[in-house]
N, C-alpha and C positions, 0 to 999 in steps of 0.2 A: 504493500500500500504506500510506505513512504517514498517507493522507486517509483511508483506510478505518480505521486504528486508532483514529485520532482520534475518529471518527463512533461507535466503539464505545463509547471513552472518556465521550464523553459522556452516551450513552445506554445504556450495561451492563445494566440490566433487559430495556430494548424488544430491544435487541440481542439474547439470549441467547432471548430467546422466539421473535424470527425467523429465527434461523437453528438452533434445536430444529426449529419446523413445516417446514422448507425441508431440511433433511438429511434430518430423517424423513419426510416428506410424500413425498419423490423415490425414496426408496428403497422405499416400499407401495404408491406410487401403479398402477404396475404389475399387480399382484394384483388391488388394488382396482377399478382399471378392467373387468380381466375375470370379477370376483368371485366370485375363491376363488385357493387357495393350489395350485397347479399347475408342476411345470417350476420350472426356474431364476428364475423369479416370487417362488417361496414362499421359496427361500433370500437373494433379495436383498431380502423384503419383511422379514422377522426381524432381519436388520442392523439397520432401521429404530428399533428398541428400543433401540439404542448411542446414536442423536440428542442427546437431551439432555445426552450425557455429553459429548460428541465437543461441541457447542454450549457446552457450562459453559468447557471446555478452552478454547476458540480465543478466549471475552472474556476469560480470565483474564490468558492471556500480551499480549491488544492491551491490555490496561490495566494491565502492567507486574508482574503479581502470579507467583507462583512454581503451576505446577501438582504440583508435588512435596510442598509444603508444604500445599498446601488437601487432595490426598491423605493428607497424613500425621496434618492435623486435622479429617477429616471420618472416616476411617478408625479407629473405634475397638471394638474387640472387646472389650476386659476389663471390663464392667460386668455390676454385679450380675445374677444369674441372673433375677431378679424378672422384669428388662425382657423376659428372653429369653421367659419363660414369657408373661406378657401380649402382646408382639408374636405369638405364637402359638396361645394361647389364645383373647384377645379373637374373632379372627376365626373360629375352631371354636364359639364358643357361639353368634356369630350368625350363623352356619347353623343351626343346632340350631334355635334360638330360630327363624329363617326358617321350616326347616322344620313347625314347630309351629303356628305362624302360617298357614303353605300348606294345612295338615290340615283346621285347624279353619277354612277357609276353604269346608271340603266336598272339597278335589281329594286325591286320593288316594295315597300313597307307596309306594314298592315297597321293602320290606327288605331283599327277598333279593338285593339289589345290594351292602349293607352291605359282605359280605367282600371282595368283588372290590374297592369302591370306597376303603377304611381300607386295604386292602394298597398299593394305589394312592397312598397320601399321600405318602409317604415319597419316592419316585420324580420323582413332579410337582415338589414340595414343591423339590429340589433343580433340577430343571430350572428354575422359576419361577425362583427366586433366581439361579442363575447366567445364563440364556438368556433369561428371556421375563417379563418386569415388573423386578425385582431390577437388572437396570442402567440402566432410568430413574430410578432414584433417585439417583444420583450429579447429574444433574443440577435435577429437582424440588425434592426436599429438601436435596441437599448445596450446592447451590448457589441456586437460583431464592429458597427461606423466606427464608433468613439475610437473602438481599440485597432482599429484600419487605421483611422487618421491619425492615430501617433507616430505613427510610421510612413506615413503615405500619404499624395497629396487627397485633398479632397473627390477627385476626379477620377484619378487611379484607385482609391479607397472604393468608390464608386463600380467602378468597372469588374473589381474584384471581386465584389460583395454580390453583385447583380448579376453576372456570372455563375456563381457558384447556389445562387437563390435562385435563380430558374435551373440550373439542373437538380435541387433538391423536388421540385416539382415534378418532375418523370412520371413516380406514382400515381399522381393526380391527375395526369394529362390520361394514365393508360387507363384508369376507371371511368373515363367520360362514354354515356350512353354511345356513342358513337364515334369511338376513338380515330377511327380511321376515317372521317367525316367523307368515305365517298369518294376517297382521292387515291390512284392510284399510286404503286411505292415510293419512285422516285421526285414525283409533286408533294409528298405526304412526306417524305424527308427535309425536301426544301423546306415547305412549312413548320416543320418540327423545328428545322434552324432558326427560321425567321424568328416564330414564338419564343425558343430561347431569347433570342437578341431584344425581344419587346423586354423580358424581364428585366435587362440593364439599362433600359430607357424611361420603364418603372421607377428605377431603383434613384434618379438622377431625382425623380420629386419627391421621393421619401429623404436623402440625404438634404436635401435643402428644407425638407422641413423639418428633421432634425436638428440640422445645425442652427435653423433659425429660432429653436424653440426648448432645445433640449429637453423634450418631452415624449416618451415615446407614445401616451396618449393622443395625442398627435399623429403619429406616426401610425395605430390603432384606427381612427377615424380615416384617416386616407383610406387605408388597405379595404376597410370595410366599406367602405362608398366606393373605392373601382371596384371590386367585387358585387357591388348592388348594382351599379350604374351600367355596368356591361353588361349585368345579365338581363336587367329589366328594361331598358330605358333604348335600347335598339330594339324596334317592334317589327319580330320577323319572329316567328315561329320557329323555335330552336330544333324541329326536324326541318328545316328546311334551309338549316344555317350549316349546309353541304355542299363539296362539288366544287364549282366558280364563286356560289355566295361566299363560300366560308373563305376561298382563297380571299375574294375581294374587301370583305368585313376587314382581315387582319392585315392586308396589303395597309388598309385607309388609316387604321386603329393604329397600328405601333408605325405605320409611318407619322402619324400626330403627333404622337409621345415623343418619336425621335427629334420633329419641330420643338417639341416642348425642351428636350434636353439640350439641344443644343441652343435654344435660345437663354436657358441657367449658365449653361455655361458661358456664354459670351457677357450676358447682361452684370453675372458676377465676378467675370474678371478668372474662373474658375475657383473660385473660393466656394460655389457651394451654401452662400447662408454661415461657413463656417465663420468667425467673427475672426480679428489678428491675433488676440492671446486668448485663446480656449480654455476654458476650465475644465479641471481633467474630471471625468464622468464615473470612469471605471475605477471601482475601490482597488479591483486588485492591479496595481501598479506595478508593481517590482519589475524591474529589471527595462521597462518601457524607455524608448526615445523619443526626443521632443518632439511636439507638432510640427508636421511640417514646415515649410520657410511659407513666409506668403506666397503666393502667384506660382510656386515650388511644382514641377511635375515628377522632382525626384524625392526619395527620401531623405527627412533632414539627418544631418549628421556625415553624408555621403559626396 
């Protein structure tokens, strides 16, 4: 046990990302294998979303840090309503905007989904946040950014993170009712690329609203409004979100996102929302290097 803390100690980044994939991976693999959410499968495949929290937790205390206290500074509700509004809003326009994009792509949208789907927000919206996205954020953004950015620019911390956060998704992609939406292998590859790469374009407005708020509450309401906003708020009939639709949907959608990221990143200089002297977030510190330089695409100290 004290060779295992050790090992963590020294490696607390590499550490916390493998044993994120190894608690969650074990707990969806299940599902996954048989593809789809069925039986006592589907309820131990959902635990699986605790991972990275349950992962942040177990380097925190091997590397001597309080998990009470990284609780207590990652946990912050009482900021300006502004945040709460744009954590919610941003991801409502780009659906909108998606949607618009999908129209004028030629493919067709069904209104009369509208009321059932807006009744629907509210519901999801909560569920997301507290079950199903909402508690990987404790460990992504409340733990994994901070301790990226000690070492790395905000950009590169970025890249890293959203990277390795869309291929923790695999499982989740293979349990979708219709995993292979219709596409044949080597377009259904592409896609699989693409959709990875959306997840690092994701990743570009979670680190900015991180850095801008140091809250992963924060970071919790985003994840849960794109995840409401995507699934309700494009009105197509999700058997029918196959084929050419489903290419063009995510053609429009993560090319957006990628507008969106690239416009943080010019707008901020690459800083991200990170401020110039950071306050360090993660209790467990030892052995950590400074924040990066400003404006820095290298690691400081190098």
């Amino acid at each position: 046990m004290k060779r295992l803390r050790s090992l963590i100690a020294a490696r607390p980044n590499v550490s916390f990302f493998v044993l994120a994939f190894a608690i969650s991976w074990s707990l969806m693999s299940p599902a996954a294998i048989v593809g789809g959410l069925e039986g006592a499968a589907a309820g131990i495949f959902f635990l699986g979303v605790f991972g990275p929290a349950v992962a942040a937790a177990i380097v925190i205390r091997a590397t001597g840090g309080s998990i009470r206290e990284w609780l207590r500074r990652i946990l912050k509700f009482k900021l300006p309503a502004r945040f709460y509004v744009a954590a919610i809003g941003f991801p409502i326009t780009l659906a909108v905007a998606a949607s618009a994009g999908f129209a004028l792509a030629g493919e067709s949208l069904d209104f009369g989904l509208a009321g059932e789907r807006v009744a629907s927000f509210l519901p999801l919206f909560v569920y997301c946040l507290l079950l199903n996205g909402g508690p990987e954020e404790f460990g992504w953004r409340g733990f994994a950014l901070p301790s990226l950015e000690q070492r790395y620019s905000p950009v590169r911390s970025t890249f890293i993170l959203g990277g390795l956060w869309g291929l923790w998704h695999l499982p989740l992609l293979r349990v979708e009712e219709n995993a292979g939406h219709d596409l044949a292998i080597v377009p259904l590859i592409a896609m699989l690329v693409w959709t990875l790469g959306g997840f690092v374009a994701y990743a570009f407005t979670y680190t900015y609203a991180w850095n801008r708020t140091r809250s992963v509450v924060i970071c919790m309401v985003l994840h849960a409004a794109f995840n409401t906003a995507n699934g309700l708020l494009i009105f197509r009939p999700e058997d029918e979100l196959v084929g050419g639709a489903y290419v063009i949907l995510s053609l429009v959608l993560t090319g957006l996102l990628w507008l969106a990221a690239l416009g943080l990143i010019v707008a901020t200089r690459g800083r991200l929302g990170l401020p110039e002297s950071a306050d360090e977030t993660v209790p467990a510190a030892r052995g950590r290097r400074p924040v990066a330089r400003p404006g820095s695409l290298e690691p400081a100290g190098r």
